[in-house]
N, C-alpha and C positions, 0 to 999 in steps of 0.2 A: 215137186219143184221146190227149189230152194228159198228163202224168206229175200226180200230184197235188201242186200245189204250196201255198205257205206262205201266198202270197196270194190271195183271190178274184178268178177272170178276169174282164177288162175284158169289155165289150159286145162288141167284136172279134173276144176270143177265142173268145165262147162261141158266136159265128157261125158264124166260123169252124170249131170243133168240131163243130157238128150241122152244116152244111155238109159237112165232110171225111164225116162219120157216115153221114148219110143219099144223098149223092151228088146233092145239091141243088147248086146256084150260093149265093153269100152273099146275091143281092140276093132271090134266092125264099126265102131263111131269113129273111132282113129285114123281109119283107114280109108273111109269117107272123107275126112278131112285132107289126109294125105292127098287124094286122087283130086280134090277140090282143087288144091294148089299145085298140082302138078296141069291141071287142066288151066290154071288160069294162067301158070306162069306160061305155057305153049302157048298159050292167044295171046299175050303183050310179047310176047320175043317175035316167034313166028307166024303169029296170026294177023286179024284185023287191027290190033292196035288197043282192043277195048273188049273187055268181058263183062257180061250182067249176070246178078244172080237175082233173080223174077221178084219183085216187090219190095227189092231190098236196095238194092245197090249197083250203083255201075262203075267199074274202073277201068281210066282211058289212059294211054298211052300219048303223049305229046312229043314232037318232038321242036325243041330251041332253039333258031339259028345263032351262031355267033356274032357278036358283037362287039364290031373295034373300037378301036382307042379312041380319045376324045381328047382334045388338048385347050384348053383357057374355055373352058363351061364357065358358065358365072350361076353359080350355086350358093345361094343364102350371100348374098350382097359379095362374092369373092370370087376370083377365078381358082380355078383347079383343074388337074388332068384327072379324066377321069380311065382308069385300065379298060386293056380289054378283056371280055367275057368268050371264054371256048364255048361250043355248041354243046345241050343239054341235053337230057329225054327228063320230064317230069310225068308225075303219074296224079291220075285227079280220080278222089273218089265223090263220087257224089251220089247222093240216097233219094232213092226213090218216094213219090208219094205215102207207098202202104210206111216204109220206115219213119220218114216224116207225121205219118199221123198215131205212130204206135209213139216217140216224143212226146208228141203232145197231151196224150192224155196221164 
């Protein structure tokens, strides 16, 4: 494995790394990865809403309702209109305990 450096590895390196790691070829790391993101893209399009990957990470699917117009708000001592906002999908990643504790040390 590689020394810890200043900047985060390129796509390359980190192939690379679990490649050398696991005794894989790059294009069978590659292609793992490929299938990784085709799998998560089908679970936030047409799945649950929300993919995990086991001790790492969870990302969820939200979705925004819209929100109208707003006219004589009094904001920081002033009225103003405030626009309105179209309906959104935001995506939330949030990390699990093991990642949290790999942070920290």
């Amino acid at each position: 494995m590689a020394k810890a450096a200043k900047k985060p590895p390129t796509k390359t390196q980190i192939l690379a790394n679990i490649a050398e790691a696991t005794g894989l070829a790059k294009k069978d790391v590659a292609a793992v990865f490929e299938a990784l993101q085709e799998e998560i893209k089908s679970n936030l399009r047409r799945g649950p809403g929300s993919f995990t990957i086991p001790g790492l990470l969870k990302i969820e699917k939200k979705k925004v309702p819209a929100k109208p117009a707003r006219k004589n708000v009094m904001v920081l001592g002033q009225l103003r209109d405030i626009p309105a906002k179209p309906a959104t999908t935001k995506i939330r990643v949030r990390p699990l305990k093991n990642l949290k504790d790999m942070a920290a040390k």
